[in-house]
C-alpha positions as CSV (number, residue, x, y, z in Angstrom):
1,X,52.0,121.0,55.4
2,X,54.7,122.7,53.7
3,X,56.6,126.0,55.4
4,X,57.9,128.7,53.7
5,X,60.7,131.2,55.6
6,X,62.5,133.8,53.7
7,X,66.1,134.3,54.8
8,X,66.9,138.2,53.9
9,X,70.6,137.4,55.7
10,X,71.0,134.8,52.9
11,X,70.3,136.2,49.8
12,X,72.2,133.7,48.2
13,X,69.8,130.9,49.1
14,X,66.1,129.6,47.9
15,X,63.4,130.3,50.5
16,X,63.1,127.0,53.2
17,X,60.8,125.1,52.7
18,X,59.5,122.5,56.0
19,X,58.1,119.2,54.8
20,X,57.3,116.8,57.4
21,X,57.2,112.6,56.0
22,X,56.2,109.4,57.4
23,X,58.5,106.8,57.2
24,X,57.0,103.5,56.9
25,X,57.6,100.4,58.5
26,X,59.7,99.6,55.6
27,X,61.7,102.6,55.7
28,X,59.9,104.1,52.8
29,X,59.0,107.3,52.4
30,X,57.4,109.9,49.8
31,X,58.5,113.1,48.8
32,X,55.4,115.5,47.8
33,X,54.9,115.8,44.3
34,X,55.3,119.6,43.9
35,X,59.2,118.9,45.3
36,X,59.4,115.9,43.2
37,X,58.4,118.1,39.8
38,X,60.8,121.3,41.0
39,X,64.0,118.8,41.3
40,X,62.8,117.4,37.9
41,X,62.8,113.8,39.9
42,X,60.5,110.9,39.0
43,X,60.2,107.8,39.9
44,X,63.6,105.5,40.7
45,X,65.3,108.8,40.7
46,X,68.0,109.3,42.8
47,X,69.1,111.3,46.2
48,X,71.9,111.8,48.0
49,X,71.6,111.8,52.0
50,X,74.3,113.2,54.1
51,X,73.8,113.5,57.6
52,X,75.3,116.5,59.2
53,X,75.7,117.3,63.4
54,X,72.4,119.2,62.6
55,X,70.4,116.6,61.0
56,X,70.0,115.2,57.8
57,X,70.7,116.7,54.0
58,X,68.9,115.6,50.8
59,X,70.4,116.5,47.5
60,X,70.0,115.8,44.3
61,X,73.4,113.8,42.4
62,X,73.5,117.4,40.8
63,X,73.0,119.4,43.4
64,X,75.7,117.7,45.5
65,X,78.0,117.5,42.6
66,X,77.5,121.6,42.7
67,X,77.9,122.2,46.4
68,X,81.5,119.8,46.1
């Protein structure tokens, strides 16, 4: 189920939004389709994952090429 929180200290930012994923024994897993159609990703698109002391990030190549 997805979260919403509005950050009023951050006006600068989109609301959060919580997604929790199952990873699969693979290593797979699946992005809900409302995130997939609001980055304007489809299938064999790409992401960029940094991982960060507080977890991990997900970007898009554009959105990380933005935040650089």
């Amino acid at each position: 189920m997805a979260q919403t929180a509005n950050h009023a200290n951050r006006p600068d930012r989109n609301p959060t939004i919580t997604v929790q994923v199952t990873i699969t024994p693979n290593g797979r897993m699946s992005l809900p389709a409302d995130i997939r159609k609001r980055l304007g990703l489809a299938g064999g698109g790409a992401l960029l994952i940094e991982e960060t002391e507080d977890g991990l990030i997900l970007r898009t190549p554009a959105q990380a090429i933005a935040h650089a």
